[in-house]
PDB file with one MODEL, atoms N, CA, C and O in Angstrom:
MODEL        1
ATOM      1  N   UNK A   1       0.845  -1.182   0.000  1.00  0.00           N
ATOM      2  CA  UNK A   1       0.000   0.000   0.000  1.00  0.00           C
ATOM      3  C   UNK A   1       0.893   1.249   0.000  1.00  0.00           C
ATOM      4  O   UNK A   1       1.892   1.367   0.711  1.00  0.00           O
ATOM      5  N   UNK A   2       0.379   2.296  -0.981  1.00  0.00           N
ATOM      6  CA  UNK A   2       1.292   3.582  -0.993  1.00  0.00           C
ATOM      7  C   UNK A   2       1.387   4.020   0.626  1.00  0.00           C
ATOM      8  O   UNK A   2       0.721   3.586   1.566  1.00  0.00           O
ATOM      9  N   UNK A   3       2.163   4.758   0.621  1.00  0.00           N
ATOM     10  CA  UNK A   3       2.423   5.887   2.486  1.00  0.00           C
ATOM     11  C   UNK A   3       1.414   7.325   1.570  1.00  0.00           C
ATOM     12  O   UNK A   3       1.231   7.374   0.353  1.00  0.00           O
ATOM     13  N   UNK A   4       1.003   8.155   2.415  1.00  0.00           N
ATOM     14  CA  UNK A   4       0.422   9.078   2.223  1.00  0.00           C
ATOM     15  C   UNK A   4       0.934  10.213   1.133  1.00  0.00           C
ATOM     16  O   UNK A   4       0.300  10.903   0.334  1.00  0.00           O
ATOM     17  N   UNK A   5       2.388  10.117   1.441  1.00  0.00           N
ATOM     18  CA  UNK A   5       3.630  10.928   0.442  1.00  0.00           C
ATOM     19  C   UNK A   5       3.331  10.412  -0.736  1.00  0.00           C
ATOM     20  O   UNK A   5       2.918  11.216  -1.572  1.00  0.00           O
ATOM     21  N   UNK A   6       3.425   9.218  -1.071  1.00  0.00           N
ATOM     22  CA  UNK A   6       3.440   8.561  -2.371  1.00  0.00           C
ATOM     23  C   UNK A   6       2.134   8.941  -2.999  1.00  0.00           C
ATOM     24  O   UNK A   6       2.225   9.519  -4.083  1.00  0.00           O
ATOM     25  N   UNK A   7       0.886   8.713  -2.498  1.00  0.00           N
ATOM     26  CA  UNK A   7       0.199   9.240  -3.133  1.00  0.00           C
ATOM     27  C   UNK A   7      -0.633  10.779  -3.397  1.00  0.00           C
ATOM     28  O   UNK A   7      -1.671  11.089  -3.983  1.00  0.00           O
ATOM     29  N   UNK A   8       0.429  11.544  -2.628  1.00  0.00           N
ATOM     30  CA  UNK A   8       0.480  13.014  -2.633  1.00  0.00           C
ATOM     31  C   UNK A   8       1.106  13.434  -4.057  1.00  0.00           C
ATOM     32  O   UNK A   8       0.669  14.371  -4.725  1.00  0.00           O
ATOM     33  N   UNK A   9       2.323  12.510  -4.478  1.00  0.00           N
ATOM     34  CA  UNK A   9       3.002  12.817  -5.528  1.00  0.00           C
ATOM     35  C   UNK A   9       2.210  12.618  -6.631  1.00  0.00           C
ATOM     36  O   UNK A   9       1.914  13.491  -7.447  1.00  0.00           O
ATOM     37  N   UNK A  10       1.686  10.866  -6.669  1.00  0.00           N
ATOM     38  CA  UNK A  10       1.117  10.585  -7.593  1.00  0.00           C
ATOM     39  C   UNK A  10       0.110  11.626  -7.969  1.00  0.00           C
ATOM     40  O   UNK A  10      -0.401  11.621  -9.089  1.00  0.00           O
ATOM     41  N   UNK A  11      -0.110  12.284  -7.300  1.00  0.00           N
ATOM     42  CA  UNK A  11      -1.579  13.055  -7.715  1.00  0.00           C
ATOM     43  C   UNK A  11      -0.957  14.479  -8.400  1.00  0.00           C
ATOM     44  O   UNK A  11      -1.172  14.847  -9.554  1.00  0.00           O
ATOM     45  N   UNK A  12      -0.236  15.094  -7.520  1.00  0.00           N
ATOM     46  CA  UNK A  12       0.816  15.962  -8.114  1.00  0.00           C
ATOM     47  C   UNK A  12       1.007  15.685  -9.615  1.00  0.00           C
ATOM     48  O   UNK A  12       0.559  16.401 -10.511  1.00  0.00           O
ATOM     49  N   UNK A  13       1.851  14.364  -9.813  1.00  0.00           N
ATOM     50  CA  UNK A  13       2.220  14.040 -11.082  1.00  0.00           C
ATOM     51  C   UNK A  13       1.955  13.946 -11.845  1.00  0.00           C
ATOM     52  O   UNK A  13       2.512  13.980 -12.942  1.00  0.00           O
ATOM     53  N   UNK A  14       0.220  13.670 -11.275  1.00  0.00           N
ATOM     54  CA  UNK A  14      -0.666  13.219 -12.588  1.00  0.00           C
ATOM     55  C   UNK A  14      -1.068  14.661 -13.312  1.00  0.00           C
ATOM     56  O   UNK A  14      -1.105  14.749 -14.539  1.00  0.00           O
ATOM     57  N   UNK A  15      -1.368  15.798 -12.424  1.00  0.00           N
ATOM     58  CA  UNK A  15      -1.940  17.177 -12.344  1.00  0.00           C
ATOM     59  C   UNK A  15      -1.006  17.588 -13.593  1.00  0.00           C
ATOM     60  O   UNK A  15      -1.400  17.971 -14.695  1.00  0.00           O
ATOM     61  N   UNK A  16       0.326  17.417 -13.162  1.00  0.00           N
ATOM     62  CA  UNK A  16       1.306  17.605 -13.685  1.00  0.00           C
ATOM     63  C   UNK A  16       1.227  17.264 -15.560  1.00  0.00           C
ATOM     64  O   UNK A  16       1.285  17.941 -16.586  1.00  0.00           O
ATOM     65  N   UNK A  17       1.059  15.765 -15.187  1.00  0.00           N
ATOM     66  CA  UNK A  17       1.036  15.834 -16.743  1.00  0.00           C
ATOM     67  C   UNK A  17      -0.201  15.356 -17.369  1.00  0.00           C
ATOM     68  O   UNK A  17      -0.283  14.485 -18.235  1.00  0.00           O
ATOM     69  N   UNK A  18      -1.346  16.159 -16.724  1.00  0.00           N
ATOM     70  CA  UNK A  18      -2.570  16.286 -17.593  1.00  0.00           C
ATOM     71  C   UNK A  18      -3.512  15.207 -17.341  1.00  0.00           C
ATOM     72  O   UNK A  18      -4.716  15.449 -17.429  1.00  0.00           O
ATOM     73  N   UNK A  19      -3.017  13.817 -16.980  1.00  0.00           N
ATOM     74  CA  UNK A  19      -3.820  12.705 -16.530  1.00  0.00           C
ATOM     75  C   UNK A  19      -5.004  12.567 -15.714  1.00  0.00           C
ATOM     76  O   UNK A  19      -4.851  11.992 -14.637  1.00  0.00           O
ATOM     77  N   UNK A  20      -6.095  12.964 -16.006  1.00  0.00           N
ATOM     78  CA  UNK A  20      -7.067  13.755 -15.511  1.00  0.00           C
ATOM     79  C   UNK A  20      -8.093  12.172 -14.661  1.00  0.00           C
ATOM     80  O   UNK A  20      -8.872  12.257 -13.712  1.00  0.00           O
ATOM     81  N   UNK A  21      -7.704  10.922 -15.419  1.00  0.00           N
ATOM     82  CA  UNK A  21      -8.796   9.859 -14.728  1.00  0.00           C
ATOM     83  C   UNK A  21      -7.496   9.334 -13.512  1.00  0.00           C
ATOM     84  O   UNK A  21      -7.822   8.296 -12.936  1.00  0.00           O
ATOM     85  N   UNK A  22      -6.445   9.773 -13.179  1.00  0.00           N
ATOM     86  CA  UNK A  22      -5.160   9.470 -12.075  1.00  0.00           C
ATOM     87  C   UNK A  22      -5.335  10.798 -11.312  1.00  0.00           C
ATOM     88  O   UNK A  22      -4.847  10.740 -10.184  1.00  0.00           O
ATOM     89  N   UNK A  23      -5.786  11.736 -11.562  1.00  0.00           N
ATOM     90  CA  UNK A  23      -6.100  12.721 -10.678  1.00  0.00           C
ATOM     91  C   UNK A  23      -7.895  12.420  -9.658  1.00  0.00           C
ATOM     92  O   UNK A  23      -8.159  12.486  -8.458  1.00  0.00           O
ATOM     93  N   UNK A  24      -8.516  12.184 -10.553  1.00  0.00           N
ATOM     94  CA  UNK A  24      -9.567  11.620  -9.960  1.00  0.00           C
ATOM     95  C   UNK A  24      -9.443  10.627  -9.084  1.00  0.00           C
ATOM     96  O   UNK A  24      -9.978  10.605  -7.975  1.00  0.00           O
ATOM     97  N   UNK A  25      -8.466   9.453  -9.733  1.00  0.00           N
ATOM     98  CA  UNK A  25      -8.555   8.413  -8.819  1.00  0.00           C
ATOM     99  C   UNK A  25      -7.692   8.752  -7.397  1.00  0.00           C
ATOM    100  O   UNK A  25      -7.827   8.164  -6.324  1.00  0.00           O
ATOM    101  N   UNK A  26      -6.783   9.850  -7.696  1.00  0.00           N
ATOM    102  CA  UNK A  26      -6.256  10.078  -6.188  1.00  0.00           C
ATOM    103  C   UNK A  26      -7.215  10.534  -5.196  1.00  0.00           C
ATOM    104  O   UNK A  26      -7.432  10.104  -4.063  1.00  0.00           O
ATOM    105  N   UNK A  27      -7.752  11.498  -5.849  1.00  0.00           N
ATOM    106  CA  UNK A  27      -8.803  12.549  -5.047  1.00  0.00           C
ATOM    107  C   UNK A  27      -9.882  11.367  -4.069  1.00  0.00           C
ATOM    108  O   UNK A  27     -10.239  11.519  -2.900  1.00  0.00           O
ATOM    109  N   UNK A  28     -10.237  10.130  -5.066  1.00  0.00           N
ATOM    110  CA  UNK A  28     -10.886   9.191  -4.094  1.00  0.00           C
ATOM    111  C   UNK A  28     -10.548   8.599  -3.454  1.00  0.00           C
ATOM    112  O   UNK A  28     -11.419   8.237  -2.663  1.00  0.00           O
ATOM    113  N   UNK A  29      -9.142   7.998  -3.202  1.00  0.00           N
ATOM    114  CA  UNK A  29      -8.151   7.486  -2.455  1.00  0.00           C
ATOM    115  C   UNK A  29      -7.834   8.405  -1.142  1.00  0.00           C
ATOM    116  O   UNK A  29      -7.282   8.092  -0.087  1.00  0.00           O
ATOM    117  N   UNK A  30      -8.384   9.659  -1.584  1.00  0.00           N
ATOM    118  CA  UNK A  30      -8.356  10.871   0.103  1.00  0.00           C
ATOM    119  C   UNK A  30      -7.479  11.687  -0.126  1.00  0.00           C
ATOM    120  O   UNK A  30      -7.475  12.547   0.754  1.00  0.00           O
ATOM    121  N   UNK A  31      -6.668  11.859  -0.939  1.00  0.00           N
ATOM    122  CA  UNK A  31      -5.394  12.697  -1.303  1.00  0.00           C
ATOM    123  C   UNK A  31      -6.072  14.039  -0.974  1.00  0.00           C
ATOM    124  O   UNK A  31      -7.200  14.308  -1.386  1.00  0.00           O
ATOM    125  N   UNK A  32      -5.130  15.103   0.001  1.00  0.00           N
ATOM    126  CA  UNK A  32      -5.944  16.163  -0.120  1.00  0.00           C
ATOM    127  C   UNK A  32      -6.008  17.040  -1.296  1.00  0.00           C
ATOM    128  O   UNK A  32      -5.043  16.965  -2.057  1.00  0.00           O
ATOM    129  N   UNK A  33      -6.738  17.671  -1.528  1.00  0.00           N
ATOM    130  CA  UNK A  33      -6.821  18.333  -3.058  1.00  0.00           C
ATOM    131  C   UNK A  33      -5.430  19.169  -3.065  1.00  0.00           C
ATOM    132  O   UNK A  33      -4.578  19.014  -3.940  1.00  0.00           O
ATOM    133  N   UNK A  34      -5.278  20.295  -1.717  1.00  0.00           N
ATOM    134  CA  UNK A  34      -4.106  21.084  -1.617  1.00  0.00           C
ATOM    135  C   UNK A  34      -2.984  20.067  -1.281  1.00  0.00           C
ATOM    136  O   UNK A  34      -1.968  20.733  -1.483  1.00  0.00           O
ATOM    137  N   UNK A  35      -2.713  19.220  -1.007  1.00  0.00           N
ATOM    138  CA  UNK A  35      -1.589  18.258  -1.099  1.00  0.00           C
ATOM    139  C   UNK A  35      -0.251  19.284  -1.443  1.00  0.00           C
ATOM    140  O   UNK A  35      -0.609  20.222  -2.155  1.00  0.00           O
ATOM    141  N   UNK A  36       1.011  19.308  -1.143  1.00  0.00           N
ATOM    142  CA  UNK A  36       2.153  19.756  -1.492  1.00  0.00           C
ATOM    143  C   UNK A  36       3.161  18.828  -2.072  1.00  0.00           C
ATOM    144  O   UNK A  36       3.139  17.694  -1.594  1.00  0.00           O
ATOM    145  N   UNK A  37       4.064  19.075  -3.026  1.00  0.00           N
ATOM    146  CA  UNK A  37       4.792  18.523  -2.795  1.00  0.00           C
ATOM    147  C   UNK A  37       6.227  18.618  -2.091  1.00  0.00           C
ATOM    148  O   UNK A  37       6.110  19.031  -0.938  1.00  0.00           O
ATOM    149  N   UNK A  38       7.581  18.344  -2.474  1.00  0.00           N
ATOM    150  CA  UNK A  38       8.669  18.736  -1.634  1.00  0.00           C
ATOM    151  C   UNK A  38       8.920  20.435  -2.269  1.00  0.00           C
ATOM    152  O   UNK A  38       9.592  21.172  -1.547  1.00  0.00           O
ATOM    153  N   UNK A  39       8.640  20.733  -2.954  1.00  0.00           N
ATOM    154  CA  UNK A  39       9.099  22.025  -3.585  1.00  0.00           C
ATOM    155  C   UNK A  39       7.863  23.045  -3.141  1.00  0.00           C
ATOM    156  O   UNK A  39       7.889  24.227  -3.484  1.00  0.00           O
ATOM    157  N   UNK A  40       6.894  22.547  -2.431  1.00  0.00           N
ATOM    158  CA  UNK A  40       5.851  23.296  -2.360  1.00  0.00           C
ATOM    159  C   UNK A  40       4.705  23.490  -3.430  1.00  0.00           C
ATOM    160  O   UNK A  40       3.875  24.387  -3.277  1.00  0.00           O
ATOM    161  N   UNK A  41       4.674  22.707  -4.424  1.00  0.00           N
ATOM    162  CA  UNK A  41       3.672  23.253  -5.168  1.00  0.00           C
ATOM    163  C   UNK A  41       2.522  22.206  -5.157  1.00  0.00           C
ATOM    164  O   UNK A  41       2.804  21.094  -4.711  1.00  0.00           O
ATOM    165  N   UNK A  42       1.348  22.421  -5.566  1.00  0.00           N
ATOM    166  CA  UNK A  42      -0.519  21.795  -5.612  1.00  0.00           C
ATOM    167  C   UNK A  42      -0.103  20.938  -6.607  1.00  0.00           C
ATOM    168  O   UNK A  42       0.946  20.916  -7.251  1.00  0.00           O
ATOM    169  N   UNK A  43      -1.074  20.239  -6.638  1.00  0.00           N
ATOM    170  CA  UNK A  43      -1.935  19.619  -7.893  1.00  0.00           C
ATOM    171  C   UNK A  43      -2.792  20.927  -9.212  1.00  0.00           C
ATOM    172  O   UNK A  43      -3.016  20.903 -10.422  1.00  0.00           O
ATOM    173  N   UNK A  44      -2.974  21.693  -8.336  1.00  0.00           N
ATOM    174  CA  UNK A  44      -3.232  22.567  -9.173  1.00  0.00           C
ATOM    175  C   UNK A  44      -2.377  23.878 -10.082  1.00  0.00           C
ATOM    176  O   UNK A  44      -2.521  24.357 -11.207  1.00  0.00           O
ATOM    177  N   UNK A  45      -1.473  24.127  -8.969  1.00  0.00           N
ATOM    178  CA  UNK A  45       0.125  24.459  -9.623  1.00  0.00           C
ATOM    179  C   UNK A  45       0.522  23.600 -10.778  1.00  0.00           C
ATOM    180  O   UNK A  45       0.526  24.150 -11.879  1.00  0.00           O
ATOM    181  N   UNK A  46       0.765  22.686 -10.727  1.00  0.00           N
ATOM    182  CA  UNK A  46       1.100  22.271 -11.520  1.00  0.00           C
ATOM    183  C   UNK A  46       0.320  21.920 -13.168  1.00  0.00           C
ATOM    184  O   UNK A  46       0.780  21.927 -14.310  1.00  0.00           O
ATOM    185  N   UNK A  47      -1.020  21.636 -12.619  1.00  0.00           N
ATOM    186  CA  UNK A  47      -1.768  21.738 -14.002  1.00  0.00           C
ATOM    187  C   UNK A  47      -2.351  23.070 -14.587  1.00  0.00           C
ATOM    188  O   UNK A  47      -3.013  23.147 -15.622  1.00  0.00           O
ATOM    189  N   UNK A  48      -2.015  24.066 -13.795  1.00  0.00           N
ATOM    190  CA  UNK A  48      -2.052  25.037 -14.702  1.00  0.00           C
ATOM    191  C   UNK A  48      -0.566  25.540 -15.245  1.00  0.00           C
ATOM    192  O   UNK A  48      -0.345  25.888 -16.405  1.00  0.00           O
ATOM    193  N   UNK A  49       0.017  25.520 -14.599  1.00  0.00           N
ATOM    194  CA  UNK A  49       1.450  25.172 -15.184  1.00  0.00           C
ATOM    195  C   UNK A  49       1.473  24.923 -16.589  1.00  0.00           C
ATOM    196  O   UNK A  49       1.866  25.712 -17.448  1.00  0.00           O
ATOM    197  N   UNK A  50       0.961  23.606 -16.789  1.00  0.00           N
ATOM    198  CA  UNK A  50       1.174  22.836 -18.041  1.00  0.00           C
ATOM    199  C   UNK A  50       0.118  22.943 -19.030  1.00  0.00           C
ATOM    200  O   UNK A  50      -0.105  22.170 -19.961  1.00  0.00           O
ATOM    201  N   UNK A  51      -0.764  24.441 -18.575  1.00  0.00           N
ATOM    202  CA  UNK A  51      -2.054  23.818 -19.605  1.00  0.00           C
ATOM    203  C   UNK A  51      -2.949  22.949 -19.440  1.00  0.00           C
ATOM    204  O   UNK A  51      -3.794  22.855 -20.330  1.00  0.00           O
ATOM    205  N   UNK A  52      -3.050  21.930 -18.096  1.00  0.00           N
ATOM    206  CA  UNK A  52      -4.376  21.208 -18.096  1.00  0.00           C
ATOM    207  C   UNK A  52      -5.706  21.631 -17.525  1.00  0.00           C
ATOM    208  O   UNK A  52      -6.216  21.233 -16.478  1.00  0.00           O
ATOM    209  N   UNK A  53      -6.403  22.914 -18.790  1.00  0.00           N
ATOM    210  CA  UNK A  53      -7.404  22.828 -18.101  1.00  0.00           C
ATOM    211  C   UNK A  53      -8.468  22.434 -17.722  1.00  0.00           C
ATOM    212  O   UNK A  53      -9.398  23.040 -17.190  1.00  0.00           O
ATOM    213  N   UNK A  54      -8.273  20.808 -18.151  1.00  0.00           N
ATOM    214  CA  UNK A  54      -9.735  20.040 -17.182  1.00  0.00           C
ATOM    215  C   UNK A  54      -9.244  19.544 -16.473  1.00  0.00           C
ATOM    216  O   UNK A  54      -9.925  18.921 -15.658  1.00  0.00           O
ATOM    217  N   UNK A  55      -7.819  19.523 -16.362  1.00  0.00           N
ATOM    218  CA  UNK A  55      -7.662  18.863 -14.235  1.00  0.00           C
ATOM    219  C   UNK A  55      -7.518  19.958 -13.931  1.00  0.00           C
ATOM    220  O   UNK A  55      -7.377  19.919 -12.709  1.00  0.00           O
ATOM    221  N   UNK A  56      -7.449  21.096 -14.299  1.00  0.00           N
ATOM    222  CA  UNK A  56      -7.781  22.178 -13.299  1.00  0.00           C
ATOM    223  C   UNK A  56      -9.076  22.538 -12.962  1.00  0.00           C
ATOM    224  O   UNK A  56      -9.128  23.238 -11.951  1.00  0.00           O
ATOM    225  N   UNK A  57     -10.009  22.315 -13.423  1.00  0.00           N
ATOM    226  CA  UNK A  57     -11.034  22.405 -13.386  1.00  0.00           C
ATOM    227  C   UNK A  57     -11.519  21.846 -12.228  1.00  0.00           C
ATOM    228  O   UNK A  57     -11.979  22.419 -11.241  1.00  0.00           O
ATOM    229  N   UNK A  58     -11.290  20.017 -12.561  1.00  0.00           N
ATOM    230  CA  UNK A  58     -11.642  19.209 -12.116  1.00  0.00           C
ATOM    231  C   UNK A  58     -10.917  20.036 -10.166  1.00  0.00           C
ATOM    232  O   UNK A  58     -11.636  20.373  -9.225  1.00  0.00           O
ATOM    233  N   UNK A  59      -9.524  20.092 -10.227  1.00  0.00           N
ATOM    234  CA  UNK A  59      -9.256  20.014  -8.678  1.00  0.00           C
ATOM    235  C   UNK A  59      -9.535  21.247  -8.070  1.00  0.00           C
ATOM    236  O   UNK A  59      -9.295  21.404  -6.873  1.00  0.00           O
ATOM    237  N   UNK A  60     -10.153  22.392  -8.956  1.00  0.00           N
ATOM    238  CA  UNK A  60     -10.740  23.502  -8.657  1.00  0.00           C
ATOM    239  C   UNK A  60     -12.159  22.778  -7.842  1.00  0.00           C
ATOM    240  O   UNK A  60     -12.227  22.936  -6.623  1.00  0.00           O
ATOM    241  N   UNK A  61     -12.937  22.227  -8.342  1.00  0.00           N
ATOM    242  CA  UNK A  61     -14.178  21.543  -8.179  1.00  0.00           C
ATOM    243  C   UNK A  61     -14.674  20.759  -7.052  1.00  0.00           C
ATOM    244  O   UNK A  61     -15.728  20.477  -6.482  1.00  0.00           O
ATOM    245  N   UNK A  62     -13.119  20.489  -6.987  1.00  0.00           N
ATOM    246  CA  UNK A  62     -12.459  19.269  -5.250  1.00  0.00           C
ATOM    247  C   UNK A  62     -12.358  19.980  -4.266  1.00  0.00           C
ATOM    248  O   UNK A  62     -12.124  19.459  -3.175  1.00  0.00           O
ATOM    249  N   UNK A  63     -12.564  21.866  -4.444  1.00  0.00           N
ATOM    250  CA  UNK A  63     -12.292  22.273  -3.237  1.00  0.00           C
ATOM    251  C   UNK A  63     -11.039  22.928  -2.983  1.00  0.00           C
ATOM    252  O   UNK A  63     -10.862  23.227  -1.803  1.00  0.00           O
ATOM    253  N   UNK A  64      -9.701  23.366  -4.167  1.00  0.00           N
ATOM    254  CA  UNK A  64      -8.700  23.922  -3.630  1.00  0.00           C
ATOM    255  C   UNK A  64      -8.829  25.405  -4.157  1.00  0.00           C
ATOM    256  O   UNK A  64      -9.294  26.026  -5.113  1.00  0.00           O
ATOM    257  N   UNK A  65      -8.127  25.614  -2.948  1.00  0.00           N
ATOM    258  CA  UNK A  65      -8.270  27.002  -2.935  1.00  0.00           C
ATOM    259  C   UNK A  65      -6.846  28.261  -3.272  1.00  0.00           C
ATOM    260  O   UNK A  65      -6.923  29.454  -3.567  1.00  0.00           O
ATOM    261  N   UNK A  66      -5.699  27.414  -3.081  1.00  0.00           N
ATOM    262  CA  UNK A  66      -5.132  28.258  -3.562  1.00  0.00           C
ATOM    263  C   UNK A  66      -3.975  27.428  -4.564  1.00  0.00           C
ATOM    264  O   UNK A  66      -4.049  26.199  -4.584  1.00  0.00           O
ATOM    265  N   UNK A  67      -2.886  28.134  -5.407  1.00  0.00           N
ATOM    266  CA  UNK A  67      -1.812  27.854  -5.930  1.00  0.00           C
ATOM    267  C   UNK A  67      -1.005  26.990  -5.287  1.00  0.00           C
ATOM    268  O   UNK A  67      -0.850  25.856  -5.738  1.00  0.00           O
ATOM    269  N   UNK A  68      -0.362  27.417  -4.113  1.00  0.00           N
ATOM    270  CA  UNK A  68       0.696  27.249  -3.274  1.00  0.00           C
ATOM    271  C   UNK A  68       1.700  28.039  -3.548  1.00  0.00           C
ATOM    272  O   UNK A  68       1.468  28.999  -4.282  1.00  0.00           O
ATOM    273  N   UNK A  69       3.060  27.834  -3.030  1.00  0.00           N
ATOM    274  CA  UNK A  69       3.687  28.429  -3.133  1.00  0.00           C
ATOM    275  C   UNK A  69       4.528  28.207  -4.169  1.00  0.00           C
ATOM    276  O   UNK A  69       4.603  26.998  -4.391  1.00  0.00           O
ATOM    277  N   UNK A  70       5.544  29.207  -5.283  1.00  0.00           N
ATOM    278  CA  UNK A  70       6.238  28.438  -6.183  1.00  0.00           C
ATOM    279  C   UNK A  70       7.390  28.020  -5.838  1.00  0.00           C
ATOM    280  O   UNK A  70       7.866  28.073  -4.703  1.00  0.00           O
ATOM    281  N   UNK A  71       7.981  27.504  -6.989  1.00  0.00           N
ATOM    282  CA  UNK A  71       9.553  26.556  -6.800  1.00  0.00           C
ATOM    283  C   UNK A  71      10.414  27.402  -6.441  1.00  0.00           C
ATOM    284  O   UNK A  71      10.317  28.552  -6.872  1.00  0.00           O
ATOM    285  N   UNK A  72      11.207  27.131  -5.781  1.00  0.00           N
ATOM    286  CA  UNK A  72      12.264  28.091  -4.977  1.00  0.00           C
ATOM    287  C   UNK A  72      13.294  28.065  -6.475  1.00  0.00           C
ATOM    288  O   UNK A  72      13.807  27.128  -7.088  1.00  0.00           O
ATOM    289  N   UNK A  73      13.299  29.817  -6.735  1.00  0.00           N
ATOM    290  CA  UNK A  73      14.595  29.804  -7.748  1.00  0.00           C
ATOM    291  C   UNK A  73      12.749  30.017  -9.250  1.00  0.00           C
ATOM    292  O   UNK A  73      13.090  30.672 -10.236  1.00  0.00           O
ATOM    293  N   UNK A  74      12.023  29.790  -9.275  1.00  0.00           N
ATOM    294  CA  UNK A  74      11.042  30.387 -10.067  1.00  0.00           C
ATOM    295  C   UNK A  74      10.564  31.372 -10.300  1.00  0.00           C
ATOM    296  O   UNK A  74      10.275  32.031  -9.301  1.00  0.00           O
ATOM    297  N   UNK A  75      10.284  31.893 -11.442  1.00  0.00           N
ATOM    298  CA  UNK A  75      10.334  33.702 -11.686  1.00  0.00           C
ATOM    299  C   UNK A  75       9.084  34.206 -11.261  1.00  0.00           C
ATOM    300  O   UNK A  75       9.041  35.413 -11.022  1.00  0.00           O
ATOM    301  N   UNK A  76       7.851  33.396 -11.086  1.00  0.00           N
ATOM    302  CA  UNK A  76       6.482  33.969 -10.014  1.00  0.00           C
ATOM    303  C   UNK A  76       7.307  33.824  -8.442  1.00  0.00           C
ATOM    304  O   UNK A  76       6.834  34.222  -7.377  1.00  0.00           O
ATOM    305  N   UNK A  77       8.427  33.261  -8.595  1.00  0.00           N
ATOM    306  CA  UNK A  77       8.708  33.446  -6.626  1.00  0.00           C
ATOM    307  C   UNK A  77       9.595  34.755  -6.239  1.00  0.00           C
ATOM    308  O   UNK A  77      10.027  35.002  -5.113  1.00  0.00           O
ATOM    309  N   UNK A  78       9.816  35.736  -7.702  1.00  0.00           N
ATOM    310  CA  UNK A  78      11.396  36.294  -7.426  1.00  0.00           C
ATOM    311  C   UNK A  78      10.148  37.392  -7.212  1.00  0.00           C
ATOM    312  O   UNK A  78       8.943  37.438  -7.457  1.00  0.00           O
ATOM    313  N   UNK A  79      11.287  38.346  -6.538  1.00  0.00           N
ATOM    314  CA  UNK A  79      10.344  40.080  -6.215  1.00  0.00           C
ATOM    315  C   UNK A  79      10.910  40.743  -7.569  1.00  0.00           C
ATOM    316  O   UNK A  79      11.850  40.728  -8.365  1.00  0.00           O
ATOM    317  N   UNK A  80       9.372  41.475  -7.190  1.00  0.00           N
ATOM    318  CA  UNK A  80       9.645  42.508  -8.870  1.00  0.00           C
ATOM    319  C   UNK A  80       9.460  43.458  -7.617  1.00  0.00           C
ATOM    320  O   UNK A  80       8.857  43.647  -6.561  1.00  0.00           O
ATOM    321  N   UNK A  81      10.873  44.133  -8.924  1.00  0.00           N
ATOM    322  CA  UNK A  81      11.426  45.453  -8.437  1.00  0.00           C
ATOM    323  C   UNK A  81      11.210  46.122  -9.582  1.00  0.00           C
ATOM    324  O   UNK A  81      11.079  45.535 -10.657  1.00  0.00           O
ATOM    325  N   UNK A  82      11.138  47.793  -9.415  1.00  0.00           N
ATOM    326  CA  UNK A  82      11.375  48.786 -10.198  1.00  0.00           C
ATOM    327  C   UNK A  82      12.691  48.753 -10.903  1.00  0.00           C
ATOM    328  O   UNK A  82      13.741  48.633 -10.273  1.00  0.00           O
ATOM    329  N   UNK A  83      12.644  48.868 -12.302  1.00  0.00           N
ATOM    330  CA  UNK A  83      14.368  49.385 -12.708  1.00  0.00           C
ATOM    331  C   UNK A  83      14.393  50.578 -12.207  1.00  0.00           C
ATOM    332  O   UNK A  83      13.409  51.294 -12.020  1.00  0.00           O
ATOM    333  N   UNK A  84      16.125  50.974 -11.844  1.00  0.00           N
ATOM    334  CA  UNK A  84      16.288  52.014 -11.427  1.00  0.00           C
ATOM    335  C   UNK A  84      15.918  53.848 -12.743  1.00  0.00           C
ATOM    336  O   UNK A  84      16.332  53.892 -13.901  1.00  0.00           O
ATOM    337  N   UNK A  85      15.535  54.407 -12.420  1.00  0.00           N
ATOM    338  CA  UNK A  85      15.428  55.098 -13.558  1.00  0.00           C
ATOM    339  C   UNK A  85      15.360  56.901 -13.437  1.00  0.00           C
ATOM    340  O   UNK A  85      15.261  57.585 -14.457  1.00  0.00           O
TER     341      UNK A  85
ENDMDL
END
């Protein structure tokens, strides 16, 4: 049987790459919708990331509510600054 991690990823992964009936099947397995992974990011981070918008849809639908946070070293994580001028 997966540990809770494992199927945190799987669901991640699937978000990740669009696999929308492996996202479902996590979500029934209990996976929380906001789930993280080690870098900090959703199931839903990640499929909008990539363009999936019917697992975004779908884990919009499940109840999550936000992004998370992005990948450390990612240009939505860096501060925007003014050029000097």
């Amino acid at each position: 049987m997966a540990t809770a991690e494992e199927l945190a990823e799987f669901y991640i992964d699937s978000a990740r790459y669009g696999d929308l009936d492996d996202v479902v099947a996590a979500l029934k397995e209990g996976v929380p919708v906001d789930a993280v992974d080690g870098a900090g990011r959703t199931a839903l981070h990640m499929a909008s990331a990539n363009g999936h918008l019917e697992c975004v849809l779908r884990i919009l639908s499940a109840g999550a509510v936000r992004l998370g946070a992005p990948a450390a070293g990612s240009l939505s994580g860096q501060s925007h600054r003014q050029a000097p001028g």
